[in-house]
Steps between C-alpha positions, in 0.01 A plus 500: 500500500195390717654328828606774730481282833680692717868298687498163362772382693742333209463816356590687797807305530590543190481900501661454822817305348539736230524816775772285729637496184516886412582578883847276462549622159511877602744409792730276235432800268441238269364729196404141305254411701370865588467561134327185464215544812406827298262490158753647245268802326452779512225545677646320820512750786774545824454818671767513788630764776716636261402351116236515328526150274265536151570206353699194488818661361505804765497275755777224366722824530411544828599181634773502339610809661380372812767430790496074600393442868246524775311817381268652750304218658583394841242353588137339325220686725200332267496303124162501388448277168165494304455269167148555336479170283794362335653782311478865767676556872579768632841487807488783754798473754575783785822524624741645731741722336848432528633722773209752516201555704275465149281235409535365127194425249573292200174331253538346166219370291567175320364380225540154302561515147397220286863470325731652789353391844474723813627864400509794746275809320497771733762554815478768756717572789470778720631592884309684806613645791184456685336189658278413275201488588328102525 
């Protein structure tokens, strides 16, 4: 890998599909596609409020445990996407939480795999009470 221009815009819109994607899928509680945004290994990371996901199998269980609907987002405050090349983004959305006076952080790291496409590697979401500071 040589060509890490920064936002090419197809790619862009392509990381940006495959998000919309994952948003509607938690919602639907759809676990097919869920499991399917994520890179199934080991070594794929979700660290949550309350879970700590190490590896693709801890983290099937959790959305399978997972209640359908809504979740906590009310409301996008900011969805940041950054592709380096063809093959690395990184999605950064801040939220309004559902119903509380916290803001919501979520980031995944993508990466494209040769022989399974655009895989989620690494996950974090986390909650604040404070304004965050811009």
């Amino acid at each position: 890998m040589t060509d890490l221009t920064p936002n090419i815009p197809e790619v862009v819109a392509e990381v940006r599909e495959l998000f919309e994607r994952y948003e509607q899928a938690l919602i639907d509680k759809n676990v097919e596609v869920l499991d399917a945004t994520f890179w199934n290994s080991p070594h794929t990371i979700r660290l949550a409020n309350h879970e700590h996901g190490y590896g693709f199998d801890r983290i099937h269980a959790f959305r399978v445990a997972r209640p359908p609907g809504a979740g906590t987002k009310e409301k996008r405050l900011r969805l940041d996407i950054v592709t380096l090349g063809r093959d690395i983004a990184t999605v950064s959305l801040v939220y309004k939480v559902r119903g509380r006076e916290m803001t919501g952080r979520q980031t995944q790291t993508w990466v494209r795999f040769p022989d399974v496409g655009w895989k989620v590697v690494h996950a974090h979401v986390s909650m604040i009470a404070e304004e965050p500071i811009h």
